[in-house]
C-alpha positions in Angstrom: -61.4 158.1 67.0 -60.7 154.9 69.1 -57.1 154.8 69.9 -55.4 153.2 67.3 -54.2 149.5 67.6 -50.5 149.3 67.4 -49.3 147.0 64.5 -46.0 147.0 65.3 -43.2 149.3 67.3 -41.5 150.6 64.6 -41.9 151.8 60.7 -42.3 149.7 57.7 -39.7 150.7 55.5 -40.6 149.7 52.2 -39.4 150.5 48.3 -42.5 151.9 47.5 -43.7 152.1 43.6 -45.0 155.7 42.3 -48.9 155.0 42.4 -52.0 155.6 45.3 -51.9 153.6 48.3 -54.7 153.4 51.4 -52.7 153.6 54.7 -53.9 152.0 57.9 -54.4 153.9 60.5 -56.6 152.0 62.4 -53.8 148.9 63.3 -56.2 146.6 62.1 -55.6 145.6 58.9 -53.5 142.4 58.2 -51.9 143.8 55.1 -50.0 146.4 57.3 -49.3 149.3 56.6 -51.6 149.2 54.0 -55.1 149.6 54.4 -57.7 145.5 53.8 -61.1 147.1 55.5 -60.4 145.0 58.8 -62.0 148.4 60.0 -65.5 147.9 58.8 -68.2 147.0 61.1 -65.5 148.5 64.3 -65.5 150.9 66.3 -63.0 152.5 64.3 -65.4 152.6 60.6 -66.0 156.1 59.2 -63.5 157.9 61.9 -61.1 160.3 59.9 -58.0 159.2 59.4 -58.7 155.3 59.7 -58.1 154.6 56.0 -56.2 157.5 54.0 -55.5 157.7 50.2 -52.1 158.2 49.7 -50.7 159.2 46.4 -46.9 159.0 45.9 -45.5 160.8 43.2 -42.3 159.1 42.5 -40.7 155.9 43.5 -38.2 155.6 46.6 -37.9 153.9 49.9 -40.8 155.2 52.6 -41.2 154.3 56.3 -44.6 154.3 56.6 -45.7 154.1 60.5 -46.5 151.0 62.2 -47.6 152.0 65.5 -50.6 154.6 64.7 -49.9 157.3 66.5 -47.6 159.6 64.2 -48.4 163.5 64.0 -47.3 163.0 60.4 -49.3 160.4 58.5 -49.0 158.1 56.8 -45.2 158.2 57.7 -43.3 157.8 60.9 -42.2 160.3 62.8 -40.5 158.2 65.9 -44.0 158.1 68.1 -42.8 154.2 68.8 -40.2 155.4 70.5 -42.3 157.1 73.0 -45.0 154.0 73.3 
């Protein structure tokens, strides 16, 4: 995959509604973190891990990563801090 685009330095900590969410993990979209199909017609459309179904099981604060390179997505894992 491309490298990502960075959406912002930094998680988007969120209260986040049990339910199924698309991440972005392309940087792309301007519904960040979430997933809008910014990605389509890019370099970045049908690369694993651009747009990825997320389904949360119970409701609760998430920090869900803004910069795109995490080893654990959809969530941050401190990559920013290394960016």
């Amino acid at each position: 995959m491309p490298e990502p685009k960075i959406a912002q330095k930094g998680p988007y900590v969120q209260e986040t509604e049990a339910g199924t969410y698309i991440w972005c993990g392309c940087g792309l979209s301007k519904t960040q973190p979430f997933c809008d199909g910014k990605h389509k017609g890019t370099e970045y459309h049908g690369q694993p891990g651009v747009a990825m179904r997320v389904d949360v099981e119970e409701d609760g604060k998430l920090a869900w990563c803004g910069c795109k390179h995490t080893k654990t997505p959809p969530y941050c894992d401190g990559s920013h801090t290394k960016l």
